[in-house]
C-alpha positions in Angstrom: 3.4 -10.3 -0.5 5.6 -13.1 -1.8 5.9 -13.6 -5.6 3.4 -16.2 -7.0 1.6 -17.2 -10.7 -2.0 -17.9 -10.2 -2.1 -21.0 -13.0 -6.0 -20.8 -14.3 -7.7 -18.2 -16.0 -10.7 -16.5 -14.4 -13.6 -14.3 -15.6 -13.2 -10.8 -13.7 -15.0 -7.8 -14.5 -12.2 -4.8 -14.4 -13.6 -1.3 -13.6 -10.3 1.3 -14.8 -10.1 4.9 -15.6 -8.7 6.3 -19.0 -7.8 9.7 -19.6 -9.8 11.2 -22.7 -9.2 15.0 -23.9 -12.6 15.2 -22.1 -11.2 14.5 -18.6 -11.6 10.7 -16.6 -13.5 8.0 -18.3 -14.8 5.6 -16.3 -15.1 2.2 -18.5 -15.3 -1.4 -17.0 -15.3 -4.8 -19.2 -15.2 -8.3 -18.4 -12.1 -10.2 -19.8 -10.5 -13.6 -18.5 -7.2 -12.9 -16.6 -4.3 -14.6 -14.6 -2.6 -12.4 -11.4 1.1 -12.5 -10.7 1.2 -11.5 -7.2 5.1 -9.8 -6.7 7.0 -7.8 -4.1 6.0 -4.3 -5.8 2.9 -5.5 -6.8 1.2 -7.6 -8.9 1.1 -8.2 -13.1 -2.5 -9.0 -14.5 -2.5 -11.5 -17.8 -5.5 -10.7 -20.1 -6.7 -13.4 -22.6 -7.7 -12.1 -26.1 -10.6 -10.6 -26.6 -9.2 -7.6 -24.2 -11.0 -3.5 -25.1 -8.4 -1.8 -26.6 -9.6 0.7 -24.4 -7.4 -1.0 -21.6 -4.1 -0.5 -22.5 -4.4 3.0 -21.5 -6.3 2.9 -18.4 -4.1 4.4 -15.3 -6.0 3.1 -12.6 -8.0 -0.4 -12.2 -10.4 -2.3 -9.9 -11.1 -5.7 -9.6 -12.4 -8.3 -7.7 -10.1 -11.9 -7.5 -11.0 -14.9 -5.2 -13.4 -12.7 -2.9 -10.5 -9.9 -2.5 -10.5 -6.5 -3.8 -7.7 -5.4 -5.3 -7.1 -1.8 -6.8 -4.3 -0.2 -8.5 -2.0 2.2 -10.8 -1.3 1.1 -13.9 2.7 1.6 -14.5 3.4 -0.3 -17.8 1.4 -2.5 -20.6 2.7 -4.8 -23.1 0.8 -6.9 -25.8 2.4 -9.9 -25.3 3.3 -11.8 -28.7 0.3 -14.0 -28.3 -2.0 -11.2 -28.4 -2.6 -10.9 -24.5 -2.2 -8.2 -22.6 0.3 -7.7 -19.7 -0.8 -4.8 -16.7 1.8 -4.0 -14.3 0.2 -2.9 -11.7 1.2 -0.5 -8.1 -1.8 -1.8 -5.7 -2.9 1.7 -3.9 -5.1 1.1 -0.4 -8.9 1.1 -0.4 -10.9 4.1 0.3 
């Protein structure tokens, strides 16, 4: 996949696991994103407002542009401006 910024922001509704002491917790929001498509993977941009709840998912699903695209979370970052920055492994479909 070669590297690439997709410019515009667009509504997505993310469906992600987070860990609780209570076992998985599925959670899914809507939030207004931007994908980096790179070689390893891709980065996923949040605008504000982002759950809070997301910077600690592990795992995410999403749809972008009529593609699915699913993934392990490997680093976050609140980015100076207040968005949110998702580096993101993709993992095939099931």
């Amino acid at each position: 996949m070669p590297d690439s910024t997709e410019a515009t922001m667009h509504s997505i509704k993310i469906e992600y696991l987070m860990d609780t002491l209570f076992g998985v917790n599925p959670l899914a929001s809507e939030c207004r994103a931007r994908i980096m498509r790179k070689a390893s993977g891709f980065q996923l941009q949040l605008a504000l407002p982002w759950p809070c709840e997301l910077q600690h998912a592990h795992t995410l699903t999403f749809e972008w542009e009529g593609g699915s695209y699913r993934g392990v979370v490997h680093h976050t970052e609140k980015l100076p401006s207040g968005e949110l920055l998702l580096d993101v492994a993709p993992q095939a479909q099931s």
